[in-house]
C-alpha positions as CSV (number, residue, x, y, z in Angstrom):
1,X,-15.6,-44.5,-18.3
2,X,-14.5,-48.1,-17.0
3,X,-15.9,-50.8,-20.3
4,X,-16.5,-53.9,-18.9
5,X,-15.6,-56.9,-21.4
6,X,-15.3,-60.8,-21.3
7,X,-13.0,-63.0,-19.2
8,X,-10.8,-66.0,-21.0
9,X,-13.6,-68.2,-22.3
10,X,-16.2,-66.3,-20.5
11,X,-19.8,-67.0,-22.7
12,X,-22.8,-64.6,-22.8
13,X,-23.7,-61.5,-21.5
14,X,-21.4,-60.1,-19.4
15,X,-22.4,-60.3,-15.9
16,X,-22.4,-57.0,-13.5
17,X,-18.8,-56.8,-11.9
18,X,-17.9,-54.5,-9.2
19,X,-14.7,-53.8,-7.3
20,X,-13.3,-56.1,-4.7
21,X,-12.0,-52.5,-2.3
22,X,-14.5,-50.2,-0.9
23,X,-14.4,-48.0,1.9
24,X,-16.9,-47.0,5.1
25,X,-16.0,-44.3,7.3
26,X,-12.4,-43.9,6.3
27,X,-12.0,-47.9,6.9
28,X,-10.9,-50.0,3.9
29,X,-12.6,-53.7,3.1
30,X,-12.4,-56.4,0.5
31,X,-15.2,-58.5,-0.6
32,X,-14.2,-62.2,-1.0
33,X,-17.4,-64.9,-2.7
34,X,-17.4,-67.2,0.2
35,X,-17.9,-66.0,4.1
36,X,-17.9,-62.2,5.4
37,X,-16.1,-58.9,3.6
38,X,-12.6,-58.5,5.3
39,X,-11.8,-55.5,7.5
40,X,-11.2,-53.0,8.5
41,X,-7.9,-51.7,7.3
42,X,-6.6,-48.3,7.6
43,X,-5.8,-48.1,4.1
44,X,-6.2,-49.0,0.9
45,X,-3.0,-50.2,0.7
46,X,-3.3,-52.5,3.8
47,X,-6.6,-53.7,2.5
48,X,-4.7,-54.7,-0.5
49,X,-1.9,-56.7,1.5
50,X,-4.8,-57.8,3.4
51,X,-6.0,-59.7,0.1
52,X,-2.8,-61.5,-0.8
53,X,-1.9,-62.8,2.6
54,X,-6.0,-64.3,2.6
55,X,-5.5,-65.7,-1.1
56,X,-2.3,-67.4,0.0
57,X,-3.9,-69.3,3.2
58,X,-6.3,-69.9,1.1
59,X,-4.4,-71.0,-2.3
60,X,-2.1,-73.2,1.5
61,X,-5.5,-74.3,2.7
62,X,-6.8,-76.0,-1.3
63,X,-2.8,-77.8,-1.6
64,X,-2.9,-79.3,1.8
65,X,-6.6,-80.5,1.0
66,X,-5.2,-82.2,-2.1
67,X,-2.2,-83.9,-0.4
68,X,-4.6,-84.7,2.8
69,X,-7.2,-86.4,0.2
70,X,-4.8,-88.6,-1.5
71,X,-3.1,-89.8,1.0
72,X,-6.2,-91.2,2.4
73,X,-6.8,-92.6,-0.7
């Protein structure tokens, strides 16, 4: 049975986590905190490449905010 236990300088009772890949009618998702799951992928596998390639526009999208900001500055 999966333990759950605290992140890096996580405090307090350990909130309820559950797993970022699910599946719904033989279609594979990922949950993300901000705006709609992802989907559908044929495969869990996809679903996971799926993930990286959104975490890297996104990890783009933060950086290019950053440079954008201080050069307004």
């Amino acid at each position: 049975m999966y333990q759950q236990r605290s992140r890096h300088n996580e405090k307090g009772a350990i909130p309820f986590r559950s797993g970022r890949f699910y599946s719904v009618d033989n279609e594979w998702w990922f949950a993300i905190r901000r705006g709609a799951d992802k989907g559908p992928y044929t495969t869990k596998a996809m679903a996971k490449q799926g993930l990286i390639e959104y975490l890297n526009e996104q990890f783009t999208f933060e950086k290019n905010l950053k440079r954008d900001r201080a050069l307004s500055l």
